[in-house]
DOTORLUM-823364 format. One record per atom (N, C-alpha, C): residue number from 1; residue in three letters; x, y, z. Coordinates in steps of 0.1 Angstrom, whole numbers. Layout:
BEGIN
+------+------+-------+-------+-------+
: resi : resn :     x :     y :     z :
+------+------+-------+-------+-------+
:  NUM :  ALA :     X :     Y :     Z :
...
+------+------+-------+-------+-------+
END
This chain:
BEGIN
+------+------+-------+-------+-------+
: resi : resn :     x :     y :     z :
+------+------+-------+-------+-------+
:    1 :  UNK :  -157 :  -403 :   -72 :
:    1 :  UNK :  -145 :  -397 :   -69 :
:    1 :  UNK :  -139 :  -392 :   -82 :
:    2 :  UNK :  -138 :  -379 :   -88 :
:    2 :  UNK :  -132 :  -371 :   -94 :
:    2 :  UNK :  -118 :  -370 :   -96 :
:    3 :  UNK :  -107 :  -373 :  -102 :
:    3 :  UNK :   -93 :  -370 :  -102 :
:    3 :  UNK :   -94 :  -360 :  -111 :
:    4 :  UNK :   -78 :  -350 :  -109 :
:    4 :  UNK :   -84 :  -336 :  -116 :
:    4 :  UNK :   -70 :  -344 :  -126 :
:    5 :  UNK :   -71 :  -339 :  -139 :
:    5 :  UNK :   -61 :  -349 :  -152 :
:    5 :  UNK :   -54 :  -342 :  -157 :
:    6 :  UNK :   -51 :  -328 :  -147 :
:    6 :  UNK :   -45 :  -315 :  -155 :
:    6 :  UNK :   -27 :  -318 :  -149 :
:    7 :  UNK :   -18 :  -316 :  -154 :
:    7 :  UNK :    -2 :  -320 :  -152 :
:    7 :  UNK :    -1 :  -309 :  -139 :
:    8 :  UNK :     8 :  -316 :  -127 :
:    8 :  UNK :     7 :  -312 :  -117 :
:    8 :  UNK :    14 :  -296 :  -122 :
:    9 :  UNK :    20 :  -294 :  -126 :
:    9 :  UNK :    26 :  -281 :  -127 :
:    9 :  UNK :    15 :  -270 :  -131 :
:   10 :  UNK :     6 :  -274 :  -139 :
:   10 :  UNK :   -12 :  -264 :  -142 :
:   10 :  UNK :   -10 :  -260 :  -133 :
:   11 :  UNK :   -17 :  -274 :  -121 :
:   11 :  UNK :   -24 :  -268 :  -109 :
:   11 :  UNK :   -14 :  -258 :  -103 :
:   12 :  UNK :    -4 :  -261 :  -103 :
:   12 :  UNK :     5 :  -254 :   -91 :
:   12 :  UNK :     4 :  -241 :  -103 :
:   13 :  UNK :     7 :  -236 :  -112 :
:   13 :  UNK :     4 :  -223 :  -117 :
:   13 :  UNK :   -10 :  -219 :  -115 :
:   14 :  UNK :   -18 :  -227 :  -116 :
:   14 :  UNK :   -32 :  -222 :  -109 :
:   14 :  UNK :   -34 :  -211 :   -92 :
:   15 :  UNK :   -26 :  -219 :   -88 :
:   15 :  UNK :   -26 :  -216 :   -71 :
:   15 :  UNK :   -19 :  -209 :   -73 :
:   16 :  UNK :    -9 :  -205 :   -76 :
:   16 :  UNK :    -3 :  -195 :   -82 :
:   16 :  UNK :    -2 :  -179 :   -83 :
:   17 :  UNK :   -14 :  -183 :   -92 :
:   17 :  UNK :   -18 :  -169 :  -101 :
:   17 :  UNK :   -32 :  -166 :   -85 :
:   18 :  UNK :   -38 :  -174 :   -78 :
:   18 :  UNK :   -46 :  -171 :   -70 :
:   18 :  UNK :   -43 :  -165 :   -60 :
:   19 :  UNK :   -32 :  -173 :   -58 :
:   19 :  UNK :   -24 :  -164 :   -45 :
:   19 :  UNK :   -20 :  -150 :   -47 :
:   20 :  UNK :   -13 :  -145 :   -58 :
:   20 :  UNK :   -12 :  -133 :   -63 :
:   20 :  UNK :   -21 :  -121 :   -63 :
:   21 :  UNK :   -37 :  -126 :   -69 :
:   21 :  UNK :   -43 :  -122 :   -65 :
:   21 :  UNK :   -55 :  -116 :   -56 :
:   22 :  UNK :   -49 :  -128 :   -48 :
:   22 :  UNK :   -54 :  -127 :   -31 :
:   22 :  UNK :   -40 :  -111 :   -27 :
:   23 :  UNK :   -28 :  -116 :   -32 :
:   23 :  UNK :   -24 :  -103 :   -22 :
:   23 :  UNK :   -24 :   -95 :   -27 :
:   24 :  UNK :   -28 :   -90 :   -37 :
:   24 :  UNK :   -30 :   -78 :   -47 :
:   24 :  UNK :   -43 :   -69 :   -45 :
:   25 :  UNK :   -52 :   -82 :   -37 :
:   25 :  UNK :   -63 :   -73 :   -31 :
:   25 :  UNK :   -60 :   -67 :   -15 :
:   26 :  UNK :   -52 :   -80 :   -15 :
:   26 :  UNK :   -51 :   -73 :     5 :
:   26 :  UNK :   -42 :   -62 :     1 :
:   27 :  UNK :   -31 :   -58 :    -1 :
:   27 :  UNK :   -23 :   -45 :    -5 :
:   27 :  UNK :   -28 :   -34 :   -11 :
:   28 :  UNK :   -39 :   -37 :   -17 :
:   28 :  UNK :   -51 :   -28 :   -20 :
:   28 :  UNK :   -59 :   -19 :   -13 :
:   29 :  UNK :   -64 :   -34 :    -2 :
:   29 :  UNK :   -68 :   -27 :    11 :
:   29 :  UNK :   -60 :   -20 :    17 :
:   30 :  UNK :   -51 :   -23 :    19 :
:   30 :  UNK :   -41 :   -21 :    28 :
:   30 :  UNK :   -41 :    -5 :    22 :
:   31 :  UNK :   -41 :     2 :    12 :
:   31 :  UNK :   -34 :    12 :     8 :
:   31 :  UNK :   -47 :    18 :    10 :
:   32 :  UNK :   -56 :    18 :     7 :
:   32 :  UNK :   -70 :    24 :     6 :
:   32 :  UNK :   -70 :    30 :    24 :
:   33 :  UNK :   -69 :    18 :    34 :
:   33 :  UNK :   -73 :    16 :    46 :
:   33 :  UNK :   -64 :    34 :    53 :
:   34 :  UNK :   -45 :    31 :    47 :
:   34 :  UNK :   -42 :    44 :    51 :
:   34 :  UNK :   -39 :    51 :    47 :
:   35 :  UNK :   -46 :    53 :    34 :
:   35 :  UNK :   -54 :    70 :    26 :
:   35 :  UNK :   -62 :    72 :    32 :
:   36 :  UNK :   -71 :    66 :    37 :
:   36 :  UNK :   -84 :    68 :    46 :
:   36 :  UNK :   -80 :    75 :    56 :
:   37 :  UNK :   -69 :    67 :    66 :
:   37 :  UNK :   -63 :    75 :    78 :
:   37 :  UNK :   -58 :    88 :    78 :
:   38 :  UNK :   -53 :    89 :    64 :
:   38 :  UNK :   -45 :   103 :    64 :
:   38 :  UNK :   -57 :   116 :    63 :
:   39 :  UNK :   -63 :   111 :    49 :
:   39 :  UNK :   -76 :   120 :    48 :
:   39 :  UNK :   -81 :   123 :    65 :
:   40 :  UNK :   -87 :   116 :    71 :
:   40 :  UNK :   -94 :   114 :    84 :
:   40 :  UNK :   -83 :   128 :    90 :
:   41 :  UNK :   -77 :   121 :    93 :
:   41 :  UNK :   -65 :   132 :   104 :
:   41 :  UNK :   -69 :   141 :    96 :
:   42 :  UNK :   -65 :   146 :    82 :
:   42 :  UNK :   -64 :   162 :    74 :
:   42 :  UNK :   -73 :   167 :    76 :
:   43 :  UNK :   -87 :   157 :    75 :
:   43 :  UNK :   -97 :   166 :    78 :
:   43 :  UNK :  -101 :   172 :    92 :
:   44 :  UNK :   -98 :   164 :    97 :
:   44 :  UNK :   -99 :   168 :   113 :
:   44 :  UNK :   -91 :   180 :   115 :
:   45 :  UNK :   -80 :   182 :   110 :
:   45 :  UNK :   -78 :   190 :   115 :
:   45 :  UNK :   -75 :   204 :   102 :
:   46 :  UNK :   -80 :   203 :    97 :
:   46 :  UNK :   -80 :   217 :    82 :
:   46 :  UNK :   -87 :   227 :    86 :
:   47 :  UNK :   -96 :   227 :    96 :
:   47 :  UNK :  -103 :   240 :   104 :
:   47 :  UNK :   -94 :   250 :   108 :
:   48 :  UNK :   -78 :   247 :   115 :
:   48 :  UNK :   -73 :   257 :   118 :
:   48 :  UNK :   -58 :   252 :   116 :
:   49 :  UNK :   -49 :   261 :   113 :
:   49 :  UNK :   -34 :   257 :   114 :
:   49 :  UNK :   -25 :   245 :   123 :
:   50 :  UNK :   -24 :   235 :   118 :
:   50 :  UNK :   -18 :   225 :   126 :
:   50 :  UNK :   -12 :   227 :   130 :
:   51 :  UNK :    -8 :   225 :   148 :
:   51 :  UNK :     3 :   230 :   156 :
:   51 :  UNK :    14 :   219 :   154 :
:   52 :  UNK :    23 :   225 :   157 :
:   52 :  UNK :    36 :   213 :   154 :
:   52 :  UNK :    37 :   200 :   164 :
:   53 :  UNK :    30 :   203 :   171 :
:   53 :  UNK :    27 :   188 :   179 :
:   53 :  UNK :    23 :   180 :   173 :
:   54 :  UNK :     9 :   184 :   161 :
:   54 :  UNK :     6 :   176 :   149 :
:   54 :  UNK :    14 :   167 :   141 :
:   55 :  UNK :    21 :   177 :   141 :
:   55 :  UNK :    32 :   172 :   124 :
:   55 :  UNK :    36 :   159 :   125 :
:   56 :  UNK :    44 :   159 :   133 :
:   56 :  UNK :    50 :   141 :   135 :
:   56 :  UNK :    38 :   131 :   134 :
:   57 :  UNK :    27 :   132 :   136 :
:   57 :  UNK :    14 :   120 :   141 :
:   57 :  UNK :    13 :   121 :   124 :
:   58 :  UNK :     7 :   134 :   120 :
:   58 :  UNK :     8 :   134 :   104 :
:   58 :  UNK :    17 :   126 :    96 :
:   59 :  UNK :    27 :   128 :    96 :
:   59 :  UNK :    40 :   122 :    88 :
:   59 :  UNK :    43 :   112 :    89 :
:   60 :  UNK :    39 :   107 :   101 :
:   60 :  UNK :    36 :    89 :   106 :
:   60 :  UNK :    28 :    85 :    96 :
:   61 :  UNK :    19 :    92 :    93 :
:   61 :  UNK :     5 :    86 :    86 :
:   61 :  UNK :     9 :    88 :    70 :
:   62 :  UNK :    17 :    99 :    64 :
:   62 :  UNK :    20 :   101 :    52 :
:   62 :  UNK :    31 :    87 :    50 :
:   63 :  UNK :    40 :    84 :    60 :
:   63 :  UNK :    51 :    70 :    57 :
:   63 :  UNK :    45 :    60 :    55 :
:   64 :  UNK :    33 :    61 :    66 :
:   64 :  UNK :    24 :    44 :    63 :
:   64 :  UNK :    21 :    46 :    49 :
:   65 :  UNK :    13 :    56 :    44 :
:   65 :  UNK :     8 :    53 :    33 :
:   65 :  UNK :    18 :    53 :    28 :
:   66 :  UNK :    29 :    60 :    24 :
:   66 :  UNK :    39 :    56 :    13 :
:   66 :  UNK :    43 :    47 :    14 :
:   67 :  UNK :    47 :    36 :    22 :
:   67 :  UNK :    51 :    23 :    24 :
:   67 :  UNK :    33 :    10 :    23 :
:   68 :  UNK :    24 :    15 :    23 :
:   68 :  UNK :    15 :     6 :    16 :
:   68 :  UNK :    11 :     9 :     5 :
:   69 :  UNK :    12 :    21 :    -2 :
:   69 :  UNK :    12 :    25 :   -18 :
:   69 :  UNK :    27 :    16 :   -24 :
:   70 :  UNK :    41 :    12 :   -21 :
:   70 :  UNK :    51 :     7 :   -23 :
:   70 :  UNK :    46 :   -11 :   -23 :
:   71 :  UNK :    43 :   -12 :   -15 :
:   71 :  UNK :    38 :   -28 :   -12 :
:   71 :  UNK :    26 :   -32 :   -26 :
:   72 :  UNK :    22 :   -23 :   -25 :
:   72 :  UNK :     9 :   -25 :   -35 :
:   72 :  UNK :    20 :   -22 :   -54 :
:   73 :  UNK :    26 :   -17 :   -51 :
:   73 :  UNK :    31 :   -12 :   -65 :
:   73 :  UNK :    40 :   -24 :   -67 :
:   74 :  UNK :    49 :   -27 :   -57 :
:   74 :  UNK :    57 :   -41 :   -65 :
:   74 :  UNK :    49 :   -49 :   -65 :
:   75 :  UNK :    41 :   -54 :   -59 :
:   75 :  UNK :    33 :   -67 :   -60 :
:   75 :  UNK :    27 :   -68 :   -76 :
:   76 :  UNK :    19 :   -54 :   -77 :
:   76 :  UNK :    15 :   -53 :   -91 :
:   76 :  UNK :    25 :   -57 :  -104 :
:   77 :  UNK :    35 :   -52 :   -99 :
:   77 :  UNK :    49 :   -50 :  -106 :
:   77 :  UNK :    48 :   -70 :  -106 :
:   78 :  UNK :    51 :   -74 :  -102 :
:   78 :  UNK :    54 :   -89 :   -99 :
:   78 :  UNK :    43 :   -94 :  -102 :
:   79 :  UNK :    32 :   -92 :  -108 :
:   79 :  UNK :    21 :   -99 :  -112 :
:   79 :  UNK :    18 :   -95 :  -129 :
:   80 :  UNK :    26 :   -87 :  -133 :
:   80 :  UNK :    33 :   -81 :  -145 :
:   80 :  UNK :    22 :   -68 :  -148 :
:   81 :  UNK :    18 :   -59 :  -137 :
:   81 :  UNK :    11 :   -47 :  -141 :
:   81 :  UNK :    23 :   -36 :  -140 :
:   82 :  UNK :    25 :   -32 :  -148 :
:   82 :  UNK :    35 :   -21 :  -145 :
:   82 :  UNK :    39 :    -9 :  -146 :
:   83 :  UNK :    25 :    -1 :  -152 :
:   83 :  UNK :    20 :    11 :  -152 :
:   83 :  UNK :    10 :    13 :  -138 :
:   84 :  UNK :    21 :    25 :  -131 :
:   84 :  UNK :    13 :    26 :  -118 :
:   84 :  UNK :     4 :    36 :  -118 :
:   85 :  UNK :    10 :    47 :  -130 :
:   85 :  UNK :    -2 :    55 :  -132 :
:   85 :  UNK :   -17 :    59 :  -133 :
:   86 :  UNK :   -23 :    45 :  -133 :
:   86 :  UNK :   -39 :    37 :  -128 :
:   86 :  UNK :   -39 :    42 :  -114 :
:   87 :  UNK :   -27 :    31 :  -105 :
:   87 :  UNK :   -32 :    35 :   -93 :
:   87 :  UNK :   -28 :    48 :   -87 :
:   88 :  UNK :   -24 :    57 :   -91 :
:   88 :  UNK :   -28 :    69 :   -87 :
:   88 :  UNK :   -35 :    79 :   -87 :
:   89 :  UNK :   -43 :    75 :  -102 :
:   89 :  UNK :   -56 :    81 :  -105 :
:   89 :  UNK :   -68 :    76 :   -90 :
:   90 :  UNK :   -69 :    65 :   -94 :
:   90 :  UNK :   -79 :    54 :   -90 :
:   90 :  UNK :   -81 :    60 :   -76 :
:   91 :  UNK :   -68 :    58 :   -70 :
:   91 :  UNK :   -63 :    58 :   -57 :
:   91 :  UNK :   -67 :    74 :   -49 :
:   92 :  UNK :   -70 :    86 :   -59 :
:   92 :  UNK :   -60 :    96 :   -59 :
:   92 :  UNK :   -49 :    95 :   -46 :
:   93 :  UNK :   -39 :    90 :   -49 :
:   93 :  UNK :   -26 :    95 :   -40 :
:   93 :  UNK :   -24 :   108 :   -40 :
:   94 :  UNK :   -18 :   112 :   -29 :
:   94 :  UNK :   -14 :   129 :   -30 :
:   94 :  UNK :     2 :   124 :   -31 :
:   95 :  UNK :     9 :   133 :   -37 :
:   95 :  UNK :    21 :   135 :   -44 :
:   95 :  UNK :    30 :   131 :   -32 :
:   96 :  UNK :    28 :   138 :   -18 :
:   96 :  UNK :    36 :   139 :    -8 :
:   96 :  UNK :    40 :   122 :    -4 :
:   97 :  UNK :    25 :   116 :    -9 :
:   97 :  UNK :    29 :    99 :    -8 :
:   97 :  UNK :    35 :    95 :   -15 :
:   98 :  UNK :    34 :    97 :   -27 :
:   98 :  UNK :    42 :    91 :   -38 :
:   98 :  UNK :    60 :    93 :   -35 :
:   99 :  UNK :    59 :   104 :   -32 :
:   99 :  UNK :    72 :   105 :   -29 :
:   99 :  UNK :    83 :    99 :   -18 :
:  100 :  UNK :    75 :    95 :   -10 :
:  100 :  UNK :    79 :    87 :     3 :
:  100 :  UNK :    78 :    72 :    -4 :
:  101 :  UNK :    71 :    70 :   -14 :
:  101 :  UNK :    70 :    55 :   -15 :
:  101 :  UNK :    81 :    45 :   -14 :
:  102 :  UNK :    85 :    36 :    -7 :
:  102 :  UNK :    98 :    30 :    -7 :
:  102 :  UNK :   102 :    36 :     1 :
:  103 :  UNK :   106 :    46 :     8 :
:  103 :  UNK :   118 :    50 :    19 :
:  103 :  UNK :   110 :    41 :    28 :
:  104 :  UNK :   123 :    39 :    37 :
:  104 :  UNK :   123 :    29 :    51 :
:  104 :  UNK :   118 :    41 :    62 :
:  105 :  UNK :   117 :    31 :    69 :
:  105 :  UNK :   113 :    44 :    84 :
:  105 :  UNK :   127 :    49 :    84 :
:  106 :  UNK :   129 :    58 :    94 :
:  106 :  UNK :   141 :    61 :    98 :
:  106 :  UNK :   146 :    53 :   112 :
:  107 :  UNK :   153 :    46 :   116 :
:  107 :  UNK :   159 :    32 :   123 :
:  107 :  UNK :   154 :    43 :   141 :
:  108 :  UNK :   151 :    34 :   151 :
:  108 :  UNK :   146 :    41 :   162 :
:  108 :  UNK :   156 :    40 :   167 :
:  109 :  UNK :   161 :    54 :   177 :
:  109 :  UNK :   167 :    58 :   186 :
:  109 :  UNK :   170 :    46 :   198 :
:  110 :  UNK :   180 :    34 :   201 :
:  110 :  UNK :   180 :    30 :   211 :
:  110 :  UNK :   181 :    39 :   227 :
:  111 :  UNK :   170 :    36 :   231 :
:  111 :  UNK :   170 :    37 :   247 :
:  111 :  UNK :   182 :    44 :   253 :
:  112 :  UNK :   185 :    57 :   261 :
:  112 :  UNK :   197 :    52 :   269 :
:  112 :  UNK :   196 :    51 :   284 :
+------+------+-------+-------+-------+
END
């Protein structure tokens, strides 16, 4: 039976720094997963002028991504990476996300 002889506080910075980047990869995913979506829709539909029925389903997809490009950027931020300019290479984001990043949805219309 092994006892580990490191001061409890190590360990707990150990788990720590693990956890961090456990979420640094899911937020990763996460951002990748709806760049993926957006691309998909654009391409689908770049053969002919998108009718305005489109636009909204589109714009849905440009907020998600801006709001998983945001999730991924403070996390990094909080893990002390703080040049995001990597992940936008990396990532290539399109600008239109970047710019959304952090805005909230807009609050839904209750029912009447």
């Amino acid at each position: 039976m092994s006892r580990d002889l490191r001061p409890p506080v190590d360990i707990l910075h150990y788990e720590i720094v693990q956890e961090q980047a456990s979420a640094l990869g899911r937020m990763g995913r996460a951002l990748e997963q709806s760049l993926t979506r957006l691309r998909e829709f654009d391409a689908a539909h770049a053969s002919s002028e998108m009718p305005a029925s489109m636009q909204p389903a589109r714009r849905k997809l440009v907020m998600e991504a801006g709001h998983a490009l945001w999730m991924f950027v403070v996390q990094r931020e909080a893990s002390g990476l703080r040049d995001s300019r990597h992940i936008m290479r990396t990532y290539n984001v399109p600008s239109e996300v970047q710019r959304c990043m952090g805005l909230a949805p807009a609050p839904s219309k209750p029912a009447s």
